[in-house]
C-alpha positions in Angstrom: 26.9 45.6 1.9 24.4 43.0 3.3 27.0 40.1 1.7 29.9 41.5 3.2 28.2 41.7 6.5 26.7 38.3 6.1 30.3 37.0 5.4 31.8 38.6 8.0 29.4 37.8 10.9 29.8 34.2 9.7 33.9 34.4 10.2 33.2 36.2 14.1 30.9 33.1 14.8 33.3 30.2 13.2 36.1 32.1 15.6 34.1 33.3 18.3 34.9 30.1 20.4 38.5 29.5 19.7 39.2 33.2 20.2 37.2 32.8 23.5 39.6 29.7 25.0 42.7 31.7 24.1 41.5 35.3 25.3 42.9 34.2 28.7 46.1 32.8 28.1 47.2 35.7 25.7 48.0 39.1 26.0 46.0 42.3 25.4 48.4 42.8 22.4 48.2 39.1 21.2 44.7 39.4 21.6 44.1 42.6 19.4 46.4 41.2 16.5 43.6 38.3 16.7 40.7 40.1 16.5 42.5 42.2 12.9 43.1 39.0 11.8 39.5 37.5 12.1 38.7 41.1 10.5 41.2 41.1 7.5 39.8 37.3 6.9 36.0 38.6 6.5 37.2 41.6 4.4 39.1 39.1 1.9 36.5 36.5 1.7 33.9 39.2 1.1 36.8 40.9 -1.8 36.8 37.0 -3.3 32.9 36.5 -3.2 32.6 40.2 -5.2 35.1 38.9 -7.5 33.5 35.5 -8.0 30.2 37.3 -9.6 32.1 40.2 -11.7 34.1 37.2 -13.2 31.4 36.1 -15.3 30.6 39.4 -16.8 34.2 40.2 -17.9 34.6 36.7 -19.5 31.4 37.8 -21.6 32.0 41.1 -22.4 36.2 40.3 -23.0 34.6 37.5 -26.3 31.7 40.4 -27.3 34.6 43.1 -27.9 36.9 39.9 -29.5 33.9 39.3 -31.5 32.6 43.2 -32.5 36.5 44.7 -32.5 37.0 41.6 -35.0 34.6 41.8 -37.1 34.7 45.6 -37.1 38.1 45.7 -38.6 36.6 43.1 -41.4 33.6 45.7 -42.2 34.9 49.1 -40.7 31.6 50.5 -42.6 29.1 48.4 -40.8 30.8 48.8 -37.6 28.2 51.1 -35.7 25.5 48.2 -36.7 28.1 45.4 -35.6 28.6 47.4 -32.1 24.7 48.1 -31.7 23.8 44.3 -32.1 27.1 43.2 -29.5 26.1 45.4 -27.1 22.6 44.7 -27.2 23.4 40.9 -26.9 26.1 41.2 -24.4 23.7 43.3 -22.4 21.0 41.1 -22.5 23.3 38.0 -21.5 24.5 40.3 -18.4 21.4 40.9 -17.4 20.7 36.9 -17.1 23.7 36.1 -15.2 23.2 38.6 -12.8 19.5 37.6 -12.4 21.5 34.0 -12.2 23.9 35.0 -9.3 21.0 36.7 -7.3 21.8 40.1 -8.6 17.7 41.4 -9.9 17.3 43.2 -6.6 19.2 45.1 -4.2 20.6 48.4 -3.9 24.5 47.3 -5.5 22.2 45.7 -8.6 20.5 49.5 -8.9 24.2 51.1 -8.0 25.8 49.5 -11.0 22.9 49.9 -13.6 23.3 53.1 -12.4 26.8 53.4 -13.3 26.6 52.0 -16.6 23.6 54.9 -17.4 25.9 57.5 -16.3 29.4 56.0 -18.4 26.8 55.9 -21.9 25.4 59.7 -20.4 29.1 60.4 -20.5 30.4 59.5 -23.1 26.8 60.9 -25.7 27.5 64.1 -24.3 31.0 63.9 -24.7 30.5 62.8 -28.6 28.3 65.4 -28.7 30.7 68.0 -27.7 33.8 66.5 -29.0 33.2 65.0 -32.0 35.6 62.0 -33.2 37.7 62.8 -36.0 38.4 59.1 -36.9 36.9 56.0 -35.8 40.3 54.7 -34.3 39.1 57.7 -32.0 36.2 56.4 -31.0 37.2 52.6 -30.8 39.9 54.1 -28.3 37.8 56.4 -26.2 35.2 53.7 -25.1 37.7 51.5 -23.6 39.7 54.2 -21.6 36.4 55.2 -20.1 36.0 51.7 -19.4 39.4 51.3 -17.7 38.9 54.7 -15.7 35.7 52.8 -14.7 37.4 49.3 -13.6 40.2 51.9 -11.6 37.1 53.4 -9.7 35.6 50.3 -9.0 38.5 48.6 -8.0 39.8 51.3 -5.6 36.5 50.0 -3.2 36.9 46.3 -4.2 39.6 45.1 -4.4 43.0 45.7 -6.6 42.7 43.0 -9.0 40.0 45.4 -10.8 42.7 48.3 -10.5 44.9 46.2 -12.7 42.6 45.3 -15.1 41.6 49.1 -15.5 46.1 50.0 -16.0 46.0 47.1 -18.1 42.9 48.5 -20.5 44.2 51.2 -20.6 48.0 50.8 -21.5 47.0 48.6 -24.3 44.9 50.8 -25.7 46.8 53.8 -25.7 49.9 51.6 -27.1 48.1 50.2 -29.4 46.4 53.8 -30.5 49.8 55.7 -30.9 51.5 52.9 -32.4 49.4 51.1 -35.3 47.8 53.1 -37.3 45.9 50.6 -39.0 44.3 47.5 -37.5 43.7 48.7 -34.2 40.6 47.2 -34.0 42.3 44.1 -34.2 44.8 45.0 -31.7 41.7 45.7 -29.5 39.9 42.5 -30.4 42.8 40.3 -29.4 44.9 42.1 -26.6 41.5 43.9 -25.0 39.5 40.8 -25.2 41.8 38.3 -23.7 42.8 40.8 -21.4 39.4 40.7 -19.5 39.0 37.0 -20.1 41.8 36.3 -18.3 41.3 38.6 -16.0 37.7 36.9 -15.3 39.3 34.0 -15.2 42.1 35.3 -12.4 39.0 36.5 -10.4 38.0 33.0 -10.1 40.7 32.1 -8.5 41.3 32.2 -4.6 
């Protein structure tokens, strides 16, 4: 919230003065579809700079599940071990970009570790509940949560997150219902590159 203010105080100043000169030679109307302008231009360029520092994190986590989705198709019996380690690294790598980016403090820091406590609280208890049948079960369910997730988060910041969450999601129920073998290599290559390339569209303007 501070950013966004930050950003959008900074936008009010750079067109304080020009909006200022012209106040008097426009009208009321002209004037008010001026002033939602100089608002919808703080609101992107706040959307962008959120986008900017999720990038990062998706391009990570998008070669961890190419890497663990892989090479849990090759060893499907050491795949709770393979998973353990990739999350543990690609937890640990988060946690060093964000500390990078400025992200170690602050309330939306706390409000997303927050988040990811509740989606693993989730989705224990849920385990715990409903057992999986399968492990295709279970290599689907993660990522569905995690598209739900992106959908949430995207509905406050912006749509390109929204698509990536439809995106997840298709994929992985296509891929669930229609190969009934190698999915974890349908998740490793279509899942993966999906947030890459999603990262990567995040870093664009």
């Amino acid at each position: 919230m501070r950013v966004t203010a930050c950003i959008h105080t900074l936008c009010m100043i750079e067109y304080s003065e020009l909006i200022k000169v012209h106040l008097m030679t426009i009208s009321k109307e002209q004037a008010e579809s001026a002033l939602q302008d100089l608002e919808h231009a703080g609101h992107r360029s706040a959307t962008l700079y959120k986008y900017a520092k999720i990038a990062p994190h998706l391009i990570l986590w998008g070669c961890v599940w190419m890497a663990a989705y892989g090479s849990s198709d090759a060893l499907p019996a050491e795949a709770g071990l393979i998973w353990l380690i990739a999350n543990s690294v690609g937890a640990a790598l988060s946690i060093g970009i964000a500390r990078a980016n400025g992200w170690a403090a602050g309330k939306e820091h706390r409000r997303i570790g927050a988040i990811l406590l509740t989606l693993v609280a989730f989705t224990m208890a849920t385990f715990a509940i409903l057992p999986p049948h399968s492990g295709r079960q279970m290599s689907a369910f993660v990522p569905l949560l995690i598209a739900t997730a992106y959908i949430l988060l995207g509905i406050w910041h912006g749509r390109r997150l929204v698509i990536l969450g439809v995106l997840i999601g298709a994929l992985t129920l296509l891929g669930f219902f229609l190969l009934h073998s190698h999915f974890n290599l349908w998740m490793a290559t279509v899942g993966g590159s999906a947030l890459i390339l999603t990262g990567a569209w995040l870093k664009r303007v």
